[in-house]
N, C-alpha and C positions, 0 to 999 in steps of 0.2 A: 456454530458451524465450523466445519472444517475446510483450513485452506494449506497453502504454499508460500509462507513469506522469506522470501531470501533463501529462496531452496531447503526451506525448514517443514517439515509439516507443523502447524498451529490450532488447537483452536481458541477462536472467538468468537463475538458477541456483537460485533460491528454488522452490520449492513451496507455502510456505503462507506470507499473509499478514505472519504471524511473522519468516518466513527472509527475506522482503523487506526487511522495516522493517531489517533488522540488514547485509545484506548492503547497503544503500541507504546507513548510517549517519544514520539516525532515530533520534533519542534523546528520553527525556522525553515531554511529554503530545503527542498527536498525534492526529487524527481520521481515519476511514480510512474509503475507499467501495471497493466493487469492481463494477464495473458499474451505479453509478448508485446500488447498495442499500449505506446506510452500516453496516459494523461496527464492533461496540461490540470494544472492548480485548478483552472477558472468550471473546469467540468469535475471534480473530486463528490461533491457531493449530489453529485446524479448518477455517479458510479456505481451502480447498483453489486454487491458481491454475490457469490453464489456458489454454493459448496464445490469445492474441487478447484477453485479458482487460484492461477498461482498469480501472487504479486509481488511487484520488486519494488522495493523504496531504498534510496541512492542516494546518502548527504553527499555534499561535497567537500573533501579534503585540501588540505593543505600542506603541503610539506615539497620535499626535492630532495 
């Protein structure tokens, strides 16, 4: 399917949230939105995708 990751057009194969982060190689702590509405970790895999869907994933940096 096609989606919006990080204001990129993509596609993938994922279905849920979950299958994203993994099939993307996101690892470790990460913030996730999908349409603007952020989810928390503990709901990622009932995150249903669905074509057109834009989603943001947000490691956190370190530096100054």
């Amino acid at each position: 399917m096609k989606i919006v990751l990080n204001g990129e057009p993509r596609q993938v194969q994922a279905t849920t949230l979950t299958d994203l982060l993994a099939e993307c190689g996101f690892t470790g702590r990460v913030a996730t939105a999908v349409n603007e509405e952020f989810v928390p970790s503990s709901l990622r895999s009932g995150c249903t995708l669905n074509e057109g869907d834009r989603v943001e994933i947000l490691s956190p940096m370190q530096g100054g």
